[in-house]
C-alpha positions in Angstrom: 11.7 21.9 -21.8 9.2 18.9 -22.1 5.5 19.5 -23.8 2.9 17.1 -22.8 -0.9 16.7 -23.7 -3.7 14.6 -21.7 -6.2 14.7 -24.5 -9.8 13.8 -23.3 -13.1 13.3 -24.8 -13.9 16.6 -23.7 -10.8 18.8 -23.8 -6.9 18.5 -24.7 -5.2 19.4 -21.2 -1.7 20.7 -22.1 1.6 22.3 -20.6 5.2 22.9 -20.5 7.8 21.7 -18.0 11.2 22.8 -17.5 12.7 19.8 -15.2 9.2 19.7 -12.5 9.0 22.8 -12.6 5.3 23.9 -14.6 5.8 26.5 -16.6 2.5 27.7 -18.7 -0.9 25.4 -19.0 -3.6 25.3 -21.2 -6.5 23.7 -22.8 -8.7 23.4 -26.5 -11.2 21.8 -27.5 -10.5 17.5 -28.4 -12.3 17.9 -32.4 -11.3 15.1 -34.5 -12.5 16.9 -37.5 -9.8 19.4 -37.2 -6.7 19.4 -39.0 -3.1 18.8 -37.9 -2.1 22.3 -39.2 -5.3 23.8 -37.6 -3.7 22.4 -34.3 -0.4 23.8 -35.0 -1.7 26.8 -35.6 -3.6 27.0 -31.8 -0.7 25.6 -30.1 1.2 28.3 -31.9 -1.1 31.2 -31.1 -0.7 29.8 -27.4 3.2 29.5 -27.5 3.2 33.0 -28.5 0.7 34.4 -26.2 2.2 32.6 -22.9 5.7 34.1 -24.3 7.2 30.3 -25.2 9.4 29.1 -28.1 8.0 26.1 -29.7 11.6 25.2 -31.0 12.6 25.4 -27.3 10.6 22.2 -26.7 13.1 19.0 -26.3 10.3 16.5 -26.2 6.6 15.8 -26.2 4.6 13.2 -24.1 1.2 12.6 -25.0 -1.9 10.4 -23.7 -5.1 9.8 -25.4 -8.6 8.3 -25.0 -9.5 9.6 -28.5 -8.0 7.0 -30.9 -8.7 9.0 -33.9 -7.3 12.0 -33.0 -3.8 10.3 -32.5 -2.2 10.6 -35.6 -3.5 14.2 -36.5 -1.6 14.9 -32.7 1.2 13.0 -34.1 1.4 14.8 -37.4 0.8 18.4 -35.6 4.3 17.8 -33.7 6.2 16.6 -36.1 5.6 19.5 -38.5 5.4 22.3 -36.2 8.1 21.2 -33.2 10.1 19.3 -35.3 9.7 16.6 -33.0 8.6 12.9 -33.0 5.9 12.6 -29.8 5.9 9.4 -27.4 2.2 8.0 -27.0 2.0 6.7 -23.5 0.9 3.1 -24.0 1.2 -0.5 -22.2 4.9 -1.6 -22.3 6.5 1.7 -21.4 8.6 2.6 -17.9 6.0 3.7 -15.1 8.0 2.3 -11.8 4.2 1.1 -11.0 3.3 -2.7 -10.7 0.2 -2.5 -12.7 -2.5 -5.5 -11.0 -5.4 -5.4 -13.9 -5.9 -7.9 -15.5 -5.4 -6.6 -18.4 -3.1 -3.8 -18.9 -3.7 -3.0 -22.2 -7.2 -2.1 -21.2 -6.2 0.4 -19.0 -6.7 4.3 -19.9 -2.9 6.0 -20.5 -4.5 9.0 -18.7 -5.0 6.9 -15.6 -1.9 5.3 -15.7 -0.6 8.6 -15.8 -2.7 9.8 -12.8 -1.0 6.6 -10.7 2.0 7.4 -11.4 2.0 11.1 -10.2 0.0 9.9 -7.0 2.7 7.4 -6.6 5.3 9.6 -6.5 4.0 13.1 -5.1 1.9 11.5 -2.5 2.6 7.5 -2.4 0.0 4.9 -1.0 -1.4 3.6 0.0 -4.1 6.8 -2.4 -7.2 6.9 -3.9 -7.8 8.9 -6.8 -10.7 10.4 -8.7 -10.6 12.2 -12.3 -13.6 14.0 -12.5 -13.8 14.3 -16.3 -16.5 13.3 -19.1 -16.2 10.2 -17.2 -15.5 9.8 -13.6 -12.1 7.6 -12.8 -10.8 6.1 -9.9 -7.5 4.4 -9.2 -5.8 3.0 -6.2 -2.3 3.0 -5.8 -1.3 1.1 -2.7 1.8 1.3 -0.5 3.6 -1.2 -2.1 4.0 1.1 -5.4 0.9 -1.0 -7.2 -1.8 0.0 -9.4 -4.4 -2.2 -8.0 -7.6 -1.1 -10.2 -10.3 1.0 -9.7 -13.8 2.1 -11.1 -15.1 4.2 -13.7 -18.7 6.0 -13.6 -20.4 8.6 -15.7 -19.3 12.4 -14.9 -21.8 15.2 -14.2 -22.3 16.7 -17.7 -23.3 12.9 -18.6 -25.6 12.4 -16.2 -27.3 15.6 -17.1 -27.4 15.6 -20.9 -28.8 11.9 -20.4 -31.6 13.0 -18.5 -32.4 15.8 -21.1 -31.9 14.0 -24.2 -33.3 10.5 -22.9 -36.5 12.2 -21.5 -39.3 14.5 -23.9 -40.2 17.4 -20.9 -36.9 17.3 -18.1 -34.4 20.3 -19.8 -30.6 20.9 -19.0 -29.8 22.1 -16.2 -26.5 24.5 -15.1 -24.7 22.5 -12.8 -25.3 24.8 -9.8 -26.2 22.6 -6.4 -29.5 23.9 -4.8 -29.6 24.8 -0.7 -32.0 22.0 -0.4 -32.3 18.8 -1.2 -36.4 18.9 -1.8 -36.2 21.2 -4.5 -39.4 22.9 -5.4 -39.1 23.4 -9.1 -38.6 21.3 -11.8 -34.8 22.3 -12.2 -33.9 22.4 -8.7 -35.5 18.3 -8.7 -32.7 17.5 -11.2 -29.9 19.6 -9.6 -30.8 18.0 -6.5 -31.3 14.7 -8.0 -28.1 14.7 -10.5 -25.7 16.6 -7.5 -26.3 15.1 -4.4 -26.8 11.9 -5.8 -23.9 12.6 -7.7 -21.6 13.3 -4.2 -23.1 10.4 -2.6 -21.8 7.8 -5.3 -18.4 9.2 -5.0 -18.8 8.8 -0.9 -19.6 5.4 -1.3 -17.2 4.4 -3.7 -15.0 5.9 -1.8 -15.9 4.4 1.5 -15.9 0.9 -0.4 -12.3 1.1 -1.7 -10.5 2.5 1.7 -12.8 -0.5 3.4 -11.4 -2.9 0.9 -7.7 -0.9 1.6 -8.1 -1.9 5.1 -8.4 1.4 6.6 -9.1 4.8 6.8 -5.2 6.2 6.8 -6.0 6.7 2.6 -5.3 9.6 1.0 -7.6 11.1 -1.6 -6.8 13.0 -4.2 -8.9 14.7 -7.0 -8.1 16.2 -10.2 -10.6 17.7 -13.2 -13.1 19.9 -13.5 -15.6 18.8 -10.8 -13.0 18.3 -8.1 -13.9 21.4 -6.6 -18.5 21.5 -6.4 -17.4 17.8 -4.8 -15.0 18.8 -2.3 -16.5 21.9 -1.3 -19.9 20.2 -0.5 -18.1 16.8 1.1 -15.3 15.3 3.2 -14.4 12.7 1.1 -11.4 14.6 -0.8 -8.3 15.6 0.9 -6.5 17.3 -2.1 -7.0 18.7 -5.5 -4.4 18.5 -7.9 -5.5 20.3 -11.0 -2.1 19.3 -12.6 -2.1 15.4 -11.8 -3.0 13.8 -15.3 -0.1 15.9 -16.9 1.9 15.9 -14.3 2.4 12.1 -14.7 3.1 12.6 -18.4 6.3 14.7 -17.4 7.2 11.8 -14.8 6.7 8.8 -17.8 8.5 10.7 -20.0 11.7 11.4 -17.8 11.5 7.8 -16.7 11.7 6.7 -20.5 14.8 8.3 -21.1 17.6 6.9 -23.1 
């Protein structure tokens, strides 16, 4: 069995594979004040309650956008699996023919993300991670990462408005029936949501123009996949599983 962890500015995605098969998933908090033996001790208490053996585990893949929580990860496996954990980082097998500029730039969780799309749904795909920051990535049918673009998520554009603002509050992220809203709140759910779905549209729109045509899959993963794609056209698929399901794919790819 293989563990693997996307771990986020927000959140630490995790889960369990046995061969492609997912098992159990879960997810904490991303605290870099916390200790590696307060870790163990949550991903212990979730072993446990999901009915897993943690010495079962053969090997762990992780990817990060939180360099300082890195080693306490690290440390946290090593004293509680037993086992040494592979970062995902520039340099490692991906079976992707990565076109930026400069790799080593490039987020390991979205170079994950390609390389599920790449192989569950192949290309020429667009995807979007809809996480503290939104992410997309296009994958064409060639097998290449070609780039992408990178905006702020929902929660962001909300606690920006509140905090950068003395009299607008935070909002719940609930879209209104209308887009004239008629009280203060409904303005800025209005404002942040629809204006919100209409960026993704037309970035969106943009990339499958530059693509060279409309026969582009889209797929969608994090945790505002679903208010976008219930209120637009523009996704064809959720995949709640894509960022770790990559993870599993690197990790079997990287072998010896």
């Amino acid at each position: 069995m293989i563990f693997v962890m996307d771990i986020g500015n927000t959140n630490i995605k995790a889960a369990v594979f046995d061969g492609d098969r997912l098992l159990r998933r879960w997810r904490c908090a991303t605290d870099t004040s916390m200790t590696s033996d307060q870790y163990g001790i949550i991903m212990s208490d979730l072993f446990r309650y999901n009915e897993l053996r943690m010495e079962d585990i053969e090997g762990i893949m992780f990817s990060s956008v939180v360099p300082t929580i890195n080693y306490t990860i690290e440390h946290m496996c090593r004293d509680y699996f037993g086992k040494e954990p592979r970062l995902l980082v520039p340099g490692m097998k991906t079976g992707l023919n990565i076109k930026y500029e400069n790799p080593r730039e490039l987020g390991s969780d979205r170079i994950a993300n390609a390389v599920a799309v790449s192989t569950l749904y192949g290309g020429p795909s667009i995807f979007i991670d809809f996480g503290t920051a939104t992410t997309y990535g296009v994958v064409s049918a060639r097998n290449e990462f070609l780039g992408g673009a990178i905006g702020a998520g929902l929660r962001m554009m909300n606690a920006a408005l509140s905090t950068g603002t003395a009299k607008l509050p935070s909002i719940e992220l609930v879209l209104p029936p209308r887009v004239i809203g008629k009280t203060t709140v409904s303005n800025i759910q209005s404002g942040i949501i629809y204006g919100y779905i209409g960026s993704v549209e037309k970035i969106v729109e943009g990339m499958k123009r530059e693509l060279g045509g409309d026969s582009v899959k889209v797929i969608a993963t994090g945790g505002m996949a679903h208010l976008v794609k219930s209120n637009s056209e523009v996704i064809d698929e959720i995949n709640p599983d894509l960022t770790l399901t990559g993870l599993r794919i690197i990790y079997e790819k990287n072998q010896i």
